[in-house]
BAMAR-158337 format. One record per residue (C-alpha): chain; residue number from 1; x, y, z; residue in one letter. Coordinates in nm, 3 decimals. Layout:
 ch   i    east   north      up aa
  A NUM       X       Y       Z  A
...
// end
This chain:
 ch   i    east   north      up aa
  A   1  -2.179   2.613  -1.396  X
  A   2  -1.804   2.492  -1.355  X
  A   3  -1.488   2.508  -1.135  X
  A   4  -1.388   2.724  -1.366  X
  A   5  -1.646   2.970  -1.491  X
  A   6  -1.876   3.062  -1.178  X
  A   7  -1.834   3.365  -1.021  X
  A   8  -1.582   3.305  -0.716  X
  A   9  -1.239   3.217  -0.619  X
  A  10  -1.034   3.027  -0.956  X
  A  11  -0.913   2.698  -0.859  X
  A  12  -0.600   2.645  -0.700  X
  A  13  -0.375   2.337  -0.782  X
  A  14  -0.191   2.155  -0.583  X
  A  15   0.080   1.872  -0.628  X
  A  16   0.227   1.683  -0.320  X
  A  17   0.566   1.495  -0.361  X
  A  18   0.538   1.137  -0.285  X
  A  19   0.839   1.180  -0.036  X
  A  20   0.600   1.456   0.166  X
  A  21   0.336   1.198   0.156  X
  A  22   0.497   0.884   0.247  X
  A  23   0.823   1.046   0.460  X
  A  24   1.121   0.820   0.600  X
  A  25   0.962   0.813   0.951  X
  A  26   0.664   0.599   0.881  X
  A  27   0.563   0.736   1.250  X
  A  28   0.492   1.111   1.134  X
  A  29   0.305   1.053   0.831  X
  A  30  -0.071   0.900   0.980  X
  A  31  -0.039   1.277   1.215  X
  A  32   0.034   1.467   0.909  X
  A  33  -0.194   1.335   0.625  X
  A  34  -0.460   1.356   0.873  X
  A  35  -0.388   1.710   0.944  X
  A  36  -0.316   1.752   0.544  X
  A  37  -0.661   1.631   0.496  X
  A  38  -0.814   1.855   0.737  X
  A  39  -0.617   2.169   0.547  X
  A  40  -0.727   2.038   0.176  X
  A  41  -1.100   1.998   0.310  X
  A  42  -1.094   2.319   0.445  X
  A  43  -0.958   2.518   0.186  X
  A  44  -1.164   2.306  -0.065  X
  A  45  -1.483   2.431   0.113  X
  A  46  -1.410   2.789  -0.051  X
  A  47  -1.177   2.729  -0.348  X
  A  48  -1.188   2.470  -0.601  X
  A  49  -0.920   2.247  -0.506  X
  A  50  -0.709   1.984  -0.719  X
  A  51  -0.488   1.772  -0.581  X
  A  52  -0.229   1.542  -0.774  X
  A  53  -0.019   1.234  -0.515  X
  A  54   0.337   1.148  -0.622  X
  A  55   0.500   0.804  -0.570  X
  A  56   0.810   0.944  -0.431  X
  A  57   1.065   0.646  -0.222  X
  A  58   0.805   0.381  -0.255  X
  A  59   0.757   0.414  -0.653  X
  A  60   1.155   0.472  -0.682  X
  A  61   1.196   0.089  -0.536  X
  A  62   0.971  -0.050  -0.722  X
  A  63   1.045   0.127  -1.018  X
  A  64   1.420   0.001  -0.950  X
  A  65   1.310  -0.364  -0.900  X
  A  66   1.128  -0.371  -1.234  X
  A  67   1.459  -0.213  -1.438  X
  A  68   1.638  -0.479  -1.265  X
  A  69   1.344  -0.761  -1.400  X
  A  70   1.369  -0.561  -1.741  X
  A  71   1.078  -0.374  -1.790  X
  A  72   1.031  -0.092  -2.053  X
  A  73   1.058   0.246  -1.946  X
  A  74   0.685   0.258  -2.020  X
  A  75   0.610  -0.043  -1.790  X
  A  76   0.823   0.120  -1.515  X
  A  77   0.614   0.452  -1.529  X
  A  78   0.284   0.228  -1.525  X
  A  79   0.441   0.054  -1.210  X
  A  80   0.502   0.448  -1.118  X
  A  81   0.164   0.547  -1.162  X
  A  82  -0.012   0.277  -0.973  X
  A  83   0.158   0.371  -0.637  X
  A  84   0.106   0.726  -0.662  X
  A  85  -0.272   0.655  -0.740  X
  A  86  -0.253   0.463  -0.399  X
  A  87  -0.111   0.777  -0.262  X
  A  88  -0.404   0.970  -0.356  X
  A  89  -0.707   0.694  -0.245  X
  A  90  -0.501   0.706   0.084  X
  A  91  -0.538   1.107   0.081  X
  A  92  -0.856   1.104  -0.064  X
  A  93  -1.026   0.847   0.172  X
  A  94  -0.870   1.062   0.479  X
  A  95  -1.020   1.406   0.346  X
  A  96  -1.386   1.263   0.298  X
  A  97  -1.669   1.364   0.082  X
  A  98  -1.717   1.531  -0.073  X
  A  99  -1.396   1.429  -0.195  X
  A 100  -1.469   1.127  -0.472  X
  A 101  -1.312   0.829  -0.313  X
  A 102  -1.135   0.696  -0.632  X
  A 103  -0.918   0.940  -0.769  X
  A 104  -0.940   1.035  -1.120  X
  A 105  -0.715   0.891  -1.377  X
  A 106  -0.719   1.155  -1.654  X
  A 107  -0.711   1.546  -1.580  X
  A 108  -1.007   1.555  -1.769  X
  A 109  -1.229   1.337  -1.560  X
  A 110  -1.058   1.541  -1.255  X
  A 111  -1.158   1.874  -1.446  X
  A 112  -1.519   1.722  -1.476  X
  A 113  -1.504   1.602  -1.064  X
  A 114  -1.463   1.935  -0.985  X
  A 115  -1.753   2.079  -1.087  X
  A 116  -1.938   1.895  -0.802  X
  A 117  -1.691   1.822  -0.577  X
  A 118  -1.366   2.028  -0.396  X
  A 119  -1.133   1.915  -0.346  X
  A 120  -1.041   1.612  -0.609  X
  A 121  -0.745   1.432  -0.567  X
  A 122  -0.596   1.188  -0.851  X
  A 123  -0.251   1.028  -0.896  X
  A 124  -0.040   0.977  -1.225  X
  A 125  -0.227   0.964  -1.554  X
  A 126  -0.035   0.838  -1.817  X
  A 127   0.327   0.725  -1.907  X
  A 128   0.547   0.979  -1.953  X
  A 129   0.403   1.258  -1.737  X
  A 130   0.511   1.303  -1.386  X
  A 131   0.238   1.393  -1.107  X
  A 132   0.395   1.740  -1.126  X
  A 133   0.335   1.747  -1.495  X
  A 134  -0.033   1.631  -1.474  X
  A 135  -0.061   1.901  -1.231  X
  A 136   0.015   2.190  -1.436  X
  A 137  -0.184   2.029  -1.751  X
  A 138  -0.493   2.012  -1.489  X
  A 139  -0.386   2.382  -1.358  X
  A 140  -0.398   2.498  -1.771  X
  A 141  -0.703   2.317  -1.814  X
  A 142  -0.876   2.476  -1.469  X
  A 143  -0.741   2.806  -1.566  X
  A 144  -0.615   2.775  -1.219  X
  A 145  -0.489   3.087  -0.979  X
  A 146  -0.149   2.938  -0.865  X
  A 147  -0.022   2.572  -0.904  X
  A 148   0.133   2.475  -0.534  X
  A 149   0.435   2.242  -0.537  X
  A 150   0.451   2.075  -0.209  X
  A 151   0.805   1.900  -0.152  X
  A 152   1.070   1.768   0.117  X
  A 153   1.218   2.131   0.111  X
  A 154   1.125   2.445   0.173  X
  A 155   1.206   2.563  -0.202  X
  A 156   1.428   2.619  -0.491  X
  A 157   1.784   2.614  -0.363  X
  A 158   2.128   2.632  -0.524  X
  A 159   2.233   2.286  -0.403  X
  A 160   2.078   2.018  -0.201  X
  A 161   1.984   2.196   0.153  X
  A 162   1.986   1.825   0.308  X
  A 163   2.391   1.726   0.221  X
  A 164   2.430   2.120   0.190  X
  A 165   2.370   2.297   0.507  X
  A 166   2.507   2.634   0.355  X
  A 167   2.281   2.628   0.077  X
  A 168   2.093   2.934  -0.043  X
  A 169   1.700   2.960  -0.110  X
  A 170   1.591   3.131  -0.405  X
  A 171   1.294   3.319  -0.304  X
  A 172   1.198   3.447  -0.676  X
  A 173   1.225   3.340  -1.035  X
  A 174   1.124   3.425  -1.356  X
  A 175   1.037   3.172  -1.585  X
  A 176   1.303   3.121  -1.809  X
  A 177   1.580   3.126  -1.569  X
  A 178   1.325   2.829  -1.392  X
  A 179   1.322   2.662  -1.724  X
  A 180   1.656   2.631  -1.769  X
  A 181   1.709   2.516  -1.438  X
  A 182   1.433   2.228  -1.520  X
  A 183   1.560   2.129  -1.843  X
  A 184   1.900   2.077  -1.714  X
  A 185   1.812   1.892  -1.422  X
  A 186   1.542   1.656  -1.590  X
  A 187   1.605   1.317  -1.793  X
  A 188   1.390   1.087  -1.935  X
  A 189   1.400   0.796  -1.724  X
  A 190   1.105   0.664  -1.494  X
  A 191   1.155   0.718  -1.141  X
  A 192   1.409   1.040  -1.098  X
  A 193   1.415   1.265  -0.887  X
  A 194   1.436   1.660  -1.037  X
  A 195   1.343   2.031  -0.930  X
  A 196   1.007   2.033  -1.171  X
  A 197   0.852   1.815  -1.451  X
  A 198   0.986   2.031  -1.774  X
  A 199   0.704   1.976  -1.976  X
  A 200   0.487   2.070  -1.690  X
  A 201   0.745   2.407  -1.639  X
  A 202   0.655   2.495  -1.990  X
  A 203   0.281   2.443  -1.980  X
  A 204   0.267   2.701  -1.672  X
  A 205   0.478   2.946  -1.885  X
  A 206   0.291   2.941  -2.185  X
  A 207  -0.041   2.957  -1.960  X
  A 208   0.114   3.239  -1.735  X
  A 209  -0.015   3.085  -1.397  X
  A 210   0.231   3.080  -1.098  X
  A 211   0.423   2.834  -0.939  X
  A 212   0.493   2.780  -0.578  X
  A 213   0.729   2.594  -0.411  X
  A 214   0.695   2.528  -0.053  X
  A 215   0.788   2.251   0.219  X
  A 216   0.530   2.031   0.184  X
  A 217   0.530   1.898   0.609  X
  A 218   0.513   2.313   0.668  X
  A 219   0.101   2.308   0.703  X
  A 220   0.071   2.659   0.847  X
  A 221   0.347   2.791   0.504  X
  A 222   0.123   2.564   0.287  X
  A 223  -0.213   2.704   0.344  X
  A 224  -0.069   3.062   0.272  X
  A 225   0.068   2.970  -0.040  X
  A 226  -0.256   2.773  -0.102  X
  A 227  -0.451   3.111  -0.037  X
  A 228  -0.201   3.303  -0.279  X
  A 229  -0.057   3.470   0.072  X
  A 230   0.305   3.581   0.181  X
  A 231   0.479   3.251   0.197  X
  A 232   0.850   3.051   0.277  X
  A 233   0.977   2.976  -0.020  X
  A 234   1.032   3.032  -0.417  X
  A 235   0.820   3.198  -0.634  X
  A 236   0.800   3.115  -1.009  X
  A 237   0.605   3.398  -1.218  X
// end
């Protein structure tokens, strides 16, 4: 029997920023993804656990070099997709089996991965889906509990919390004020930086599964909102 259809907790999905992975002091991040890796292996233990790896600062250079060389949009996000598939061998390698050490590269393959194995961890997939948006197809797929969207802040906010220090959380959405907020902020252009993947805002809505969004270096908050607990945040349902 599957992930998805033995009796049991449903799968949980989770989708680390790039910028929570691979942070602006280098010094931090070997501490955290090893204690990252201990959380995911834990949790995965109990709950069938996906986990997708953005490219975050490192993909955004390169991304930039290769506009600046003239490569298609399509080239960039395959330039895109390679680091964060480095991202997720580095996460993957750190968690340990049963953990597949090469990530998956389709969400089907991932679905299939995690019938025998918790958690799975894979990177991009495909030009023109984000990580975030290859999370929430894999969450659809997995008929998943909760998709889990760990970033550099601790939620939703108004404006920019880190060049706005007065700016306000929001702790609770529905989903079409969320979409509106997504479509507005997201573009079409390989490498950007928005609140959610808009395709992958719309897959969660038509599939009705819940979206969290936490501060991805907060281990202690990201285990609750792992284990659908109380958490710090914003809530998208």
């Amino acid at each position: 029997m599957g992930a998805t259809d033995q009796p049991g907790p449903r799968p949980v999905v989770l989708s680390v920023g790039g910028s929570v992975i691979l942070s602006a002091d280098s010094a931090s991040d070997a501490p955290y993804l090893t204690e990252l890796a201990d959380v995911l292996r834990e949790f995965g233990r109990t709950t069938p656990l996906a986990v997708t790896t953005g490219g975050g600062r490192i993909a955004r250079e390169y991304i930039r070099l290769g506009r600046l060389l003239g490569l298609t949009e399509v080239e960039l996000d395959e330039v895109g997709i390679a680091v964060t598939r480095i991202h997720a061998r580095l996460l993957a390698a750190r968690i340990g089996p049963p953990t597949p050490l090469t990530p998956a590269v389709t969400t089907e393959q991932a679905a299939h991965e995690l019938h025998r194995a918790s958690p799975v961890v894979l990177g991009g997939t495909e030009p023109g889906h984000t990580t975030d948006g290859v999370a929430a197809m894999l969450a659809v797929r997995l008929r998943a509990a909760r998709l889990v969207n760990a970033t550099s802040v601790a939620g939703l906010y108004d404006h920019d919390p880190r060049t706005h220090p007065d700016a306000q959380r929001r702790e609770r959405l529905g989903w079409e004020e969320f979409r509106a907020i997504v479509h507005e902020s997201a573009g079409e252009h390989a490498g950007q930086e928005f609140v959610f993947d808009r395709f992958g805002a719309d897959q969660l809505r038509r599939a009705g599964i819940p979206l969290a969004i936490v501060d991805g270096r907060d281990l202690p908050n990201l285990r609750k909102a792992l284990a659908g607990k109380p958490f710090l945040g914003t809530s998208v349902e």
